[in-house]
C-alpha positions as CSV (number, residue, x, y, z in Angstrom):
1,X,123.7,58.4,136.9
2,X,125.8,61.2,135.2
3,X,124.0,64.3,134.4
4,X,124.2,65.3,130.7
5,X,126.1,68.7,129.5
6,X,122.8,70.2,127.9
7,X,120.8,69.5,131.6
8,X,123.6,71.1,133.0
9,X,123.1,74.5,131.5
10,X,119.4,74.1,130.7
11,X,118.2,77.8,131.6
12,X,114.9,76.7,133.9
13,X,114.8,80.6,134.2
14,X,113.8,81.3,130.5
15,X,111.2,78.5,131.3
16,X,109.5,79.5,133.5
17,X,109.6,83.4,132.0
18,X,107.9,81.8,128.8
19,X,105.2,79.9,130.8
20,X,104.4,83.1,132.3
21,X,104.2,85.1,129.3
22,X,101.6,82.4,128.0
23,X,99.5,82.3,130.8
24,X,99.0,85.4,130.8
25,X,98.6,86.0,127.0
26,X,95.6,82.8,127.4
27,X,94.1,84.9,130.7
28,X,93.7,87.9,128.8
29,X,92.8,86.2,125.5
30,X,90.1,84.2,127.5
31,X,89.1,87.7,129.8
32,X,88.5,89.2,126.7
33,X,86.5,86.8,125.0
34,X,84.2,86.4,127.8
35,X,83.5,90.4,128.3
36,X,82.7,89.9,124.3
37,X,79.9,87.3,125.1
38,X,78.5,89.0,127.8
39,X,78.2,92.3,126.0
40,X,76.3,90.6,123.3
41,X,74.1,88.9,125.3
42,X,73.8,92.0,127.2
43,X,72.7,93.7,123.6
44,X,74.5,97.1,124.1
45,X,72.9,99.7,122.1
46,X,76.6,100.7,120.1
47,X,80.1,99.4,119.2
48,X,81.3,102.0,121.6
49,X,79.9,100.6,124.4
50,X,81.0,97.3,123.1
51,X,84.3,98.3,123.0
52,X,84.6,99.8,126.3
53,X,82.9,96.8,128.0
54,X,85.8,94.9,126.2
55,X,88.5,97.3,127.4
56,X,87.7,97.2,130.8
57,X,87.3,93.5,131.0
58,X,90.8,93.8,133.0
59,X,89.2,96.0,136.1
60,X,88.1,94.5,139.2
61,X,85.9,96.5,141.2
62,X,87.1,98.0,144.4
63,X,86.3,96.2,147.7
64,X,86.0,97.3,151.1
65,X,89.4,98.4,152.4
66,X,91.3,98.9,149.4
67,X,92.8,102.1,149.1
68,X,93.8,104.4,146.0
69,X,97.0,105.8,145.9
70,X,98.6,109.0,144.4
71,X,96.7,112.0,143.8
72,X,94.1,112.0,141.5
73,X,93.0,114.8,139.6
74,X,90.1,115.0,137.5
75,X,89.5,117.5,135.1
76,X,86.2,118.3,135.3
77,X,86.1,120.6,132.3
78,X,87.9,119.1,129.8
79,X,87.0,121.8,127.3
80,X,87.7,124.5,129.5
81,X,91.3,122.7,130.5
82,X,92.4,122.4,126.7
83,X,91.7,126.4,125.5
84,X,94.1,126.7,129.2
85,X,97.1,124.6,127.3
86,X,96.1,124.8,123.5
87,X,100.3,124.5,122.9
88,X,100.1,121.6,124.9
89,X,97.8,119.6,122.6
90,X,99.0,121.1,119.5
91,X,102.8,119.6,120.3
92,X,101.3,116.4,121.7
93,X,99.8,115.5,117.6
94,X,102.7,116.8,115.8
95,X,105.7,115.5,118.0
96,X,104.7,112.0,117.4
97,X,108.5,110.3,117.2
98,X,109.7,107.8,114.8
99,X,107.3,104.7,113.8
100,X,107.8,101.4,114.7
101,X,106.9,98.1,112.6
102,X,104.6,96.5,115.2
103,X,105.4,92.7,116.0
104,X,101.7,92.4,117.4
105,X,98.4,93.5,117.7
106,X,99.0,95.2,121.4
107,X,102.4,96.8,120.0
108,X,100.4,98.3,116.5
109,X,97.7,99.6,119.0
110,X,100.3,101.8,121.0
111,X,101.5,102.9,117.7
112,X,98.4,103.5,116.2
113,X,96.9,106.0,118.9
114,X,99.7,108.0,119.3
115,X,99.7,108.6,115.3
116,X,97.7,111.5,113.8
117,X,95.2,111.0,111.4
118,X,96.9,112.0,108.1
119,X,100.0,109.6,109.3
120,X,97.6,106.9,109.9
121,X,97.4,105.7,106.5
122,X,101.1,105.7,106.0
123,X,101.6,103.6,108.9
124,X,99.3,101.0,107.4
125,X,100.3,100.8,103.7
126,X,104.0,100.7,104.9
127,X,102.9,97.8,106.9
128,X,101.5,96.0,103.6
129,X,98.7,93.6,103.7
130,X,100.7,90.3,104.4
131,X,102.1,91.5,108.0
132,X,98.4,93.2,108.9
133,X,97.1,89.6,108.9
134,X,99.9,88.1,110.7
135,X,99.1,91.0,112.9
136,X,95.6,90.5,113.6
137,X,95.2,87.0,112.5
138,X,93.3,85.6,115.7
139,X,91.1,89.1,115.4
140,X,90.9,92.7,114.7
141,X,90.0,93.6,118.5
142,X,90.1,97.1,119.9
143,X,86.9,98.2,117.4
144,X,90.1,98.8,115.1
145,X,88.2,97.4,111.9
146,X,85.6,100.5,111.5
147,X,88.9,102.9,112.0
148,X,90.6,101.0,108.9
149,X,88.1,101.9,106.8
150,X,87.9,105.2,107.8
151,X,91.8,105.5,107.3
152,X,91.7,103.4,103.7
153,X,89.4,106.1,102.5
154,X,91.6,108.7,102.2
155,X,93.9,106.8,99.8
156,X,94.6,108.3,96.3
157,X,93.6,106.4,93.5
158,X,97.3,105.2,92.2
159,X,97.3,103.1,95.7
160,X,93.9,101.4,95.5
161,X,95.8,97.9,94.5
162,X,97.3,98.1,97.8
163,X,94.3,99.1,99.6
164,X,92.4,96.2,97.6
165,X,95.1,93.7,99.0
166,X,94.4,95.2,102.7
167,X,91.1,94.9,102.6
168,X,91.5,91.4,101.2
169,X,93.8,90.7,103.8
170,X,91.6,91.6,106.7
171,X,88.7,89.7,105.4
172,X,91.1,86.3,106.1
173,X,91.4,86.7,109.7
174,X,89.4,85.5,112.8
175,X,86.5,86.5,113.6
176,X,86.3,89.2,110.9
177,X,82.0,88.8,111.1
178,X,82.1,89.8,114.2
179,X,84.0,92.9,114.1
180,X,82.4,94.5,111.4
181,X,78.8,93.4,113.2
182,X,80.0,95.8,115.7
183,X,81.1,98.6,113.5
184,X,79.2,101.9,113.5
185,X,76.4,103.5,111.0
186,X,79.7,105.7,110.3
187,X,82.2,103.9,109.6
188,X,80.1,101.2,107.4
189,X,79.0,104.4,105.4
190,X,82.8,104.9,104.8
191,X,83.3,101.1,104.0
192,X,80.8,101.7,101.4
193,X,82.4,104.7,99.8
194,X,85.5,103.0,99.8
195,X,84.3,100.0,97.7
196,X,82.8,102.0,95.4
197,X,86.3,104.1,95.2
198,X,88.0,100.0,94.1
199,X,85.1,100.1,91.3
200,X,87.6,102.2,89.6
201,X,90.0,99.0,89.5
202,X,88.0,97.3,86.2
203,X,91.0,94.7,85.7
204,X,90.2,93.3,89.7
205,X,86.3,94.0,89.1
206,X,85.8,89.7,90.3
207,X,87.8,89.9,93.2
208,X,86.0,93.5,94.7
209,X,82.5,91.6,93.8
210,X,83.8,88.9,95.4
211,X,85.2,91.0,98.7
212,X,81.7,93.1,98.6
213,X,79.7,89.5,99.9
214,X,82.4,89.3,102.3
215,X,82.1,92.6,103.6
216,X,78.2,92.2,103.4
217,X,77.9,94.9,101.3
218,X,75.1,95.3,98.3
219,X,75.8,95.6,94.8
């Protein structure tokens, strides 16, 4: 039986780098998930903890004989250690590098935290609402949600159509009930605040009464 020129140079390599990649995409997705049941169940008393419980999902506990290698150095006194290197800290916010559009929710995260605040919103409105969802259309995980709003806030009033669109956009992905369940006192506040910034939008005044429900908010 002759052997066809496509089996031929059929890259079995690539295969098996994909199935790789998407087992260990489905671990993490189903790791995750799991550390997000058993923190609910477990009723922690903030998002915080929430968050770090979801974090961490990935650490195993050590077990007799295992070893830790390096040094490790643990600054006891972190207050004390940044007045000792205040140049440090100060070139660590403002060197921040060029900005990349994320492809994913893991690539926007490394993004986003190495972003100062006032650069935040940038980095989001440049974005635009239609990638955001692509973005974080199975969920906004990492307690990102509450940080959104937070950001959105600081908008100007020319841009509120775009922030309108974001927020409208977020509302449409996964699990969106359950990530701003989680949110803090805080950051609700400032989800508030914001909507009542959009009231100034009279021509979209269905859609933001519309969105308000959504984001269980009271006229």
């Amino acid at each position: 039986m002759s052997v066809s020129h496509d089996e031929d140079h059929f890259d079995f390599n690539k295969l098996e780098r994909e199935l790789k990649a998407a087992v260990t995409a489905d671990e993490k997705y189903t790791r995750e998930n799991d550390a997000k049941i058993r923190a609910v169940h477990q009723k922690v008393a903030s998002y915080d903890e929430f968050r770090e419980i979801v974090m961490a999902s990935h650490l195993k506990p050590l077990e007799k004989g295992d070893k830790i290698e390096g040094k490790f150095v643990q600054p006891w006194n972190m207050h004390a250690d940044k007045k000792k290197h205040p140049q440090h800290s100060k070139d660590s916010e403002t060197k921040e590098g060029p900005t990349k559009v994320p492809q994913n929710s893991q690539e926007f995260v490394r993004e986003w935290r190495r972003l100062a605040l006032d650069k935040k919103y940038h980095f989001l409105t440049e974005i635009g609402p239609q990638k955001l969802e692509n973005i974080f259309k199975p969920e906004i995980s990492f307690g990102l949600l509450g940080d959104f709003l937070v950001v959105l806030l600081e908008g100007s009033q020319e841009e509120l159509h775009i922030v309108l669109n974001i927020l409208e956009a977020f509302s449409r992905t996964n699990r969106f009930s359950l990530s701003f369940q989680f949110m803090s006192s805080k950051e609700k506040e400032a989800c508030e605040k914001l909507f009542q910034k959009l009231e100034g939008l009279n021509e979209c005044s269905d859609r933001i009464t519309s969105l308000r429900s959504v984001y269980c908010l009271k006229k």
